[in-house]
N, C-alpha and C positions, 0 to 999 in steps of 0.2 A: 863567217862560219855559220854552219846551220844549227839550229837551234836542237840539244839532241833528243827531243821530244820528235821531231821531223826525221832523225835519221834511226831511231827504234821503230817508229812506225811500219816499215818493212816489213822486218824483223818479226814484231810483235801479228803483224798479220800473217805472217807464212807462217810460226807457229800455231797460232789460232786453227787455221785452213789444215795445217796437218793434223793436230789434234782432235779437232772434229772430226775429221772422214774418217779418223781412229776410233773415233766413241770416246776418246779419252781426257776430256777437258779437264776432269777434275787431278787427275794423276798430273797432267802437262802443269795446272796450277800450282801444286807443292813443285814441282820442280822447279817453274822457276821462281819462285818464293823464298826457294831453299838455294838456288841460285846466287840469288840476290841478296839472301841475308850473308853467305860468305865474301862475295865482293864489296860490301860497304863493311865490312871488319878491316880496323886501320891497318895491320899489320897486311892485310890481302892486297887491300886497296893501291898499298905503297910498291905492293910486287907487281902489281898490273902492271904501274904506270913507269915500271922500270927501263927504261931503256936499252937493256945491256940484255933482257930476256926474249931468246924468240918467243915467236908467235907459240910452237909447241910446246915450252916449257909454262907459258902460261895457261894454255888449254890445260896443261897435264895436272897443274896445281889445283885449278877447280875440280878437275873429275876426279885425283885424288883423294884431294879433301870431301867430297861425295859421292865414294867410294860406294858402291853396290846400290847409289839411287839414284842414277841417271840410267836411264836406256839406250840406246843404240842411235837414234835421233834425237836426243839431248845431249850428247855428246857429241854428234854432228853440230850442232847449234853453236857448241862450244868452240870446236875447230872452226868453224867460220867466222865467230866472233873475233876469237884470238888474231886470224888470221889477217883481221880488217882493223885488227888497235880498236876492237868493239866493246869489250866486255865490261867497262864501266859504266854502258849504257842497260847493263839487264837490272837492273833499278825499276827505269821506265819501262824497259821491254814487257816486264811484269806487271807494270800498272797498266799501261795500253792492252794485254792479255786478261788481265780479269776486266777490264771496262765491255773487251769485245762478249767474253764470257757472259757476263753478267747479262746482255744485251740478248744473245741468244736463249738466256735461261728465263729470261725475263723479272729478272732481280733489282735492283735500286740501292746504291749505296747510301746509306743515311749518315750522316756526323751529327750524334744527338751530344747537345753540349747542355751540363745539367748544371746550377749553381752547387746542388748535393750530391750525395750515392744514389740511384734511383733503387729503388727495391725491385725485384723479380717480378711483380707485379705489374706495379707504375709500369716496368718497359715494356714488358706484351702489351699493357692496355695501348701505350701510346703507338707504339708500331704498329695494332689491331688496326687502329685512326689512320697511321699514316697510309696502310696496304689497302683500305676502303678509298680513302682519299685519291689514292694514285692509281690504284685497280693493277697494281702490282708487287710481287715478294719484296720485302726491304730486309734489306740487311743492315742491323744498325752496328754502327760503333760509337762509342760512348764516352765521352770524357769528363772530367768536372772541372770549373770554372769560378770559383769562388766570387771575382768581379760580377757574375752576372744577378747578386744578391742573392733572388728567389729566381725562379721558371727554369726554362728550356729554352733554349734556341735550336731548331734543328735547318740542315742542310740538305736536300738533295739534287745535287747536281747545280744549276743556276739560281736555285729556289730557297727562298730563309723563309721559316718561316719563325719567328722571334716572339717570344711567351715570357721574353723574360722581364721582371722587375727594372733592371736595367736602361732594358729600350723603353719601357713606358716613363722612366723617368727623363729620356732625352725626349723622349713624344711632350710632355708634359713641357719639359723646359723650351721646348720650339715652340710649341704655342703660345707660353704666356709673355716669349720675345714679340710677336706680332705684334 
C-alpha cells in the first residue's frame, strides 16, 4: 500500500494550483486547516471510516459540520475525497498545502524547542538571526522542553541547529570517551 503522504500529494497539489490562480492561498489554508482539524476529531474520524456510509453522506457531514466556510471548490475537494475513501488523508493534504505555500511565499517553518517560556523578545531577536541566516521569512513554532536544561534547539526543514545545554553535554561526554 502506498504511503499516504504519496497519495495526498495530488491532491495537495491541485489544490495548491487552484488556489493560486485564485489569488487565494491564504483562505484555501484555513480551509483546509479547518478541514483537517474536524477529521481528526474521534468521533468524525470513526464516521469516516464507517463502512456502512456512502461516499455522500460523508462529504455531507464535513461540509455540514463547516457549514458557510467552505466554498464551492472546497466542497468539490470534499466530494472527490469522499468519493475515493480519501478524507482521512486531509491531515497531510494540509501539510503538503502549507509546505507548497510556504515555498511560494517564501516562508520557512522553524520548530524552536526552548528548555523555558521565551519572552516576546528573545523570540524576534532569535527569528531576526534565523531570517538574516536563511535570507528568508520564518515562521516559528515554539514549544518547551524541560530535558533540554538551558538553550534552544531549533529546526528547519533538514537543519538543527542545537544551543542547547543538553547537546553540549553529550558533545562533552563523547569526547572525553575518546
Amino acid at each position: 500500500m502506498a504511503e499516504p503522504s504519496t497519495i495526498a500529494r495530488p491532491y495537495a497539489e491541485a489544490a495548491f494550483r487552484l488556489a493560486d490562480s485564485a489569488g487565494k492561498l491564504g483562505a484555501w489554508s484555513d480551509i483546509l486547516a479547518n478541514l483537517s482539524k474536524v477529521t481528526v476529531d474521534p468521533g468524525v474520524a470513526m464516521a469516516l471510516k464507517d463502512p456502512n456510509l456512502s461516499a455522500a453522506k460523508t462529504a455531507g457531514l464535513l461540509t455540514g459540520i463547516l457549514s458557510g466556510q467552505l466554498d464551492r471548490e472546497a466542497e468539490n475537494l470534499v466530494r472527490v475525497l469522499a468519493d475515493n475513501r480519501r478524507l482521512e488523508l486531509l491531515p497531510e493534504i494540509a501539510s503538503q498545502f502549507e509546505r507548497l505555500k510556504n515555498e511560494r511565499e517564501g516562508v520557512l517553518d522553524a520548530e524552536i524547542v526552548s528548555a523555558l517560556p521565551l519572552a516576546s523578545g528573545q523570540l524576534e531577536a532569535l527569528v531576526s538571526r534565523l531570517e538574516a541566516r536563511t535570507g528568508k521569512r520564518v515562521k516559528p513554532h515554539v514549544r518547551v522542553d524541560h530535558d533540554l536544561i538551558a538553550g534552544v534547539r531549533v529546526l528547519i526543514g533538514d537543519k538543527v541547529i542545537d544551543g542547547s545545554v543538553r547537546a553540549q553535554l553529550h558533545a562533552l561526554e563523547a569526547a572525553l570517551k575518546q
